[in-house]
MMTF fields as JSON, N, C-alpha, C and O atoms, coordinates in Angstrom:
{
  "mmtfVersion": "1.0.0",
  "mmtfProducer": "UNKNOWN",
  "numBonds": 239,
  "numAtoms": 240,
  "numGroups": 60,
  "numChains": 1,
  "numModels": 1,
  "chainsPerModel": [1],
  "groupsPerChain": [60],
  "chainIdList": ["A"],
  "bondAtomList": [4, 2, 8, 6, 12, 10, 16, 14, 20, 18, 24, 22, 28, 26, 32, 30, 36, 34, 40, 38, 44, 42, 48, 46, 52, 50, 56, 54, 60, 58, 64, 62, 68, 66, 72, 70, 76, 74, 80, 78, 84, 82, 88, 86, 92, 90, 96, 94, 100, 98, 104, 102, 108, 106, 112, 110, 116, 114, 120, 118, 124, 122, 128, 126, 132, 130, 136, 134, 140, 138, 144, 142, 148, 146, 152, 150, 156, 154, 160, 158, 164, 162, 168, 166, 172, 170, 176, 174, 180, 178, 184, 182, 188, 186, 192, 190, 196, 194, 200, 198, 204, 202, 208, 206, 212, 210, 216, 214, 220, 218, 224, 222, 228, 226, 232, 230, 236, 234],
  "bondOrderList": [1, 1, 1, 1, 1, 1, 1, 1, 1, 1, 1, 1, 1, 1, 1, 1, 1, 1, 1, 1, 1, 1, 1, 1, 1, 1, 1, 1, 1, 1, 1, 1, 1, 1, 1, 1, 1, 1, 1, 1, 1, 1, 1, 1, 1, 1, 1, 1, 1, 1, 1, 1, 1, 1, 1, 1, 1, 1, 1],
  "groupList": [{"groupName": "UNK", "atomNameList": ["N", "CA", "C", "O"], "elementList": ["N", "C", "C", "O"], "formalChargeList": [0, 0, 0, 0], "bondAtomList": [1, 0, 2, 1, 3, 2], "bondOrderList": [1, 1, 2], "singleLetterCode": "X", "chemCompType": "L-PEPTIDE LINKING"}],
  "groupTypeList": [0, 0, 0, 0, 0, 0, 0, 0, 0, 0, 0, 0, 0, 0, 0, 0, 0, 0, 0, 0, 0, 0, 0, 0, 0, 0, 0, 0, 0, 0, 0, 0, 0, 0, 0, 0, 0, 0, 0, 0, 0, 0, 0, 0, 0, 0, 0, 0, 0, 0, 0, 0, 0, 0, 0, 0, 0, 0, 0, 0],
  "groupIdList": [1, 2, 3, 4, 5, 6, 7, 8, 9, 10, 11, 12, 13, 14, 15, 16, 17, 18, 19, 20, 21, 22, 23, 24, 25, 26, 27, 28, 29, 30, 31, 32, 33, 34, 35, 36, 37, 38, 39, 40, 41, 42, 43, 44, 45, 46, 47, 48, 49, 50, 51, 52, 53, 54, 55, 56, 57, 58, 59, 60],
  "secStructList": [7, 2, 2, 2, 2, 2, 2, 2, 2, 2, 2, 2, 2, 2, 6, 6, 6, 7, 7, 2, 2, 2, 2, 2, 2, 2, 6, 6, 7, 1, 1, 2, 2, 2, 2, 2, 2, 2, 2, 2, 2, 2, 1, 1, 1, 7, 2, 2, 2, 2, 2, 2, 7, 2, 2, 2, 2, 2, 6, 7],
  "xCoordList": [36.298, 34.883, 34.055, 32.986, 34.72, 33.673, 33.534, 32.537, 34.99, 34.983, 33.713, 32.89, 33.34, 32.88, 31.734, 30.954, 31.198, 29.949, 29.512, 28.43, 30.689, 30.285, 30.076, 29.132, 31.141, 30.571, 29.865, 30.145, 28.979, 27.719, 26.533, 25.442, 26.811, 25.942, 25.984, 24.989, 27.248, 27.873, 27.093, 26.741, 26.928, 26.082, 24.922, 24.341, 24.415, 22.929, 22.124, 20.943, 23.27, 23.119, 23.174, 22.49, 24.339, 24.54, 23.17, 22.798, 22.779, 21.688, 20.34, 19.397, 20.103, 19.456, 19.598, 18.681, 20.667, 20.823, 21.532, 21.258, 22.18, 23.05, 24.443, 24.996, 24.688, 26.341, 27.311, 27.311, 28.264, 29.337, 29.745, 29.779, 29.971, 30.715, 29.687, 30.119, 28.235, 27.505, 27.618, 27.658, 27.697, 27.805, 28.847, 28.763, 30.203, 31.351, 31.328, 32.075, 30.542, 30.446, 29.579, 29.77, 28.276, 27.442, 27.81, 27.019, 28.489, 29.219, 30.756, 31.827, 30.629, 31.47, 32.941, 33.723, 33.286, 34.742, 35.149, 34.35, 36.188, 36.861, 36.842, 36.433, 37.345, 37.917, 37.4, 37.779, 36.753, 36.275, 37.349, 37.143, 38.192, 39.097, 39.848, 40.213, 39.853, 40.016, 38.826, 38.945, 37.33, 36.561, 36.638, 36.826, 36.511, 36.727, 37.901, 37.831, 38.872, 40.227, 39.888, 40.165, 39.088, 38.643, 37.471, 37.172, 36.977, 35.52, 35.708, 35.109, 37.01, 37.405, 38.663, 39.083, 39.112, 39.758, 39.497, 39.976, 37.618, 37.117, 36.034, 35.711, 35.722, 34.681, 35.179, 34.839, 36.267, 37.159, 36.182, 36.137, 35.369, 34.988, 34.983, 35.098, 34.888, 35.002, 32.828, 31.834, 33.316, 31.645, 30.731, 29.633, 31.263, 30.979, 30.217, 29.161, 30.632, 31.033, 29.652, 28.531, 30.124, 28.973, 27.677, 26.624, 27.568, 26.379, 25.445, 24.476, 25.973, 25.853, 25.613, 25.091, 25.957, 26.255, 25.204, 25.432, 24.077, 22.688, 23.136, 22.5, 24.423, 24.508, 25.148, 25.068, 25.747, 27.008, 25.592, 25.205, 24.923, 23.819, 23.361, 23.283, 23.102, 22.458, 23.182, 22.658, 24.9, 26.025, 25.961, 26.349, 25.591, 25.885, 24.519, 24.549],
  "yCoordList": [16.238, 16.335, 15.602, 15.982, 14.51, 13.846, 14.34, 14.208, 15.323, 15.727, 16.536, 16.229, 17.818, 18.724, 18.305, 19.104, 16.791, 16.592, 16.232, 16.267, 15.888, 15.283, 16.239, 16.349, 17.445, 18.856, 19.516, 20.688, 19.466, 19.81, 19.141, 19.563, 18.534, 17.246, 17.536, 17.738, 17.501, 17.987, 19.116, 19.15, 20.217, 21.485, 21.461, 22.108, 20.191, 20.014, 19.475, 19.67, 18.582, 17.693, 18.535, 18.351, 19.623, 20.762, 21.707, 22.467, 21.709, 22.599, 21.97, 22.751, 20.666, 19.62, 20.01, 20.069, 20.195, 20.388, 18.693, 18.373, 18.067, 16.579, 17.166, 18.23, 16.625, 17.133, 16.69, 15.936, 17.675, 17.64, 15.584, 14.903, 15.347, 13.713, 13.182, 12.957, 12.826, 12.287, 12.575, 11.839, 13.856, 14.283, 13.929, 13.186, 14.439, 13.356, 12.183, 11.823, 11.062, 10.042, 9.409, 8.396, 10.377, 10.228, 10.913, 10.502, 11.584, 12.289, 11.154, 11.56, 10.352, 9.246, 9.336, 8.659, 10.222, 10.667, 9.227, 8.761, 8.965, 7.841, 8.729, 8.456, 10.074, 10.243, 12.289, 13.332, 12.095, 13.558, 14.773, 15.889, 14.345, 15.255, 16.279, 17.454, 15.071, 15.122, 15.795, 16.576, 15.29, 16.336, 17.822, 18.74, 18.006, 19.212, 20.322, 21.549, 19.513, 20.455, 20.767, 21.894, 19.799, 20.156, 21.079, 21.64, 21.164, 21.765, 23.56, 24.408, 23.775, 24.749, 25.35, 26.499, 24.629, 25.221, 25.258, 25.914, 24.604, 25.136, 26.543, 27.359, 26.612, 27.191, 28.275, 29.396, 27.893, 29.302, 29.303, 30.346, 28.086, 28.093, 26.94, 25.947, 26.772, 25.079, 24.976, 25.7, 23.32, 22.843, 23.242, 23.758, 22.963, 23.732, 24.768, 24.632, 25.828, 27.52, 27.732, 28.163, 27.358, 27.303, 26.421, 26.821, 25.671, 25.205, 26.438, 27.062, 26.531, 27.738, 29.044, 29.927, 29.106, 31.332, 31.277, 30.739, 31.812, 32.003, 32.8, 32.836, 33.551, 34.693, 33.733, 33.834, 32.861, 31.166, 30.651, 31.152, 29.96, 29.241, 30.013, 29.434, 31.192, 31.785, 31.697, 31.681, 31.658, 31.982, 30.873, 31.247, 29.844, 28.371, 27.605, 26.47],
  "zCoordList": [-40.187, -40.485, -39.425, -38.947, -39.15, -37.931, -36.919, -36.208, -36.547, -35.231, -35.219, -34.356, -36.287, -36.262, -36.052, -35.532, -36.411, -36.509, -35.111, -34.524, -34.8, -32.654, -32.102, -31.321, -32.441, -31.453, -32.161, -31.909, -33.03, -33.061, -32.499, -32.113, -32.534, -31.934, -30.215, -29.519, -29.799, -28.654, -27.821, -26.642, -29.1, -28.502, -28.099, -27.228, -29.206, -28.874, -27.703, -27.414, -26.964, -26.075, -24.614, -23.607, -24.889, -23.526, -23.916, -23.022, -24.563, -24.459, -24.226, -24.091, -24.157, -23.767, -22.139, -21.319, -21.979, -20.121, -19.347, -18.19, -20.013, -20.314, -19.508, -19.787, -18.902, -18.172, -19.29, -20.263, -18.556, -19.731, -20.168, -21.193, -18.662, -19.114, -19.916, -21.047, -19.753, -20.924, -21.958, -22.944, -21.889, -23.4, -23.994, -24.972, -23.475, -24.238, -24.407, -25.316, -23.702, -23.843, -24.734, -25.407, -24.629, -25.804, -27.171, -28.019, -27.574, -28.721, -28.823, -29.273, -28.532, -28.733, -28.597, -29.264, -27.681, -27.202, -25.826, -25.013, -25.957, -24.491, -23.546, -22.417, -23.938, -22.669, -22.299, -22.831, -21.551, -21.034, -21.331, -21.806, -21.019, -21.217, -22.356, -22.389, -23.29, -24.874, -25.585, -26.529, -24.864, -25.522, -25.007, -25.805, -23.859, -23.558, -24.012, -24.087, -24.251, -25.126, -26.107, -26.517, -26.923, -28.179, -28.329, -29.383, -27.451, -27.8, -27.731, -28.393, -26.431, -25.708, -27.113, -26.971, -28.218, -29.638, -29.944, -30.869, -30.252, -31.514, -31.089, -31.952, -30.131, -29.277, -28.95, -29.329, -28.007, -27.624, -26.249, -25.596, -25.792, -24.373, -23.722, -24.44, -22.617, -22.09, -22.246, -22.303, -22.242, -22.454, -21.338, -21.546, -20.025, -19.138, -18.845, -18.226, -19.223, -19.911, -20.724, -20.455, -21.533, -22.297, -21.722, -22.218, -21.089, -20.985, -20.084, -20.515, -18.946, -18.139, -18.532, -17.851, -19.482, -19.814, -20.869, -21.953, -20.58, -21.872, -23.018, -24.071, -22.783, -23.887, -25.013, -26.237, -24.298, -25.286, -25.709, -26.765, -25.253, -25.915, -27.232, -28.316, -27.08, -27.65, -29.678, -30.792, -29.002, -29.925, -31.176, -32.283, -31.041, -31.658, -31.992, -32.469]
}
């Protein structure tokens, strides 16, 4: 449940226009990496990806 609540939170922050590492860092993840695996299983895209592609913004 918490996770879900960081990457929502998460989305909000990439759509803010926040680079990916802040955002993991500000969504309270250690380690960049770990958020991005996660975001990319629940998402089915890297944070990245999505920040970039208007049709992904649009999705979430």
């Amino acid at each position: 449940m918490a996770s879900t609540v960081r990457l929502l939170r998460a989305l909000e922050l990439l759509a803010a226009g926040q680079s990916v590492t802040a955002v993991a860092l500000d969504s309270g993840y250690n380690n960049v990496s770990a958020f991005i695996t996660l975001f990319r299983l629940v998402f089915d895209v890297t944070p990245g990806r999505h920040q970039t592609d208007p049709e992904l913004l649009e999705c979430f």
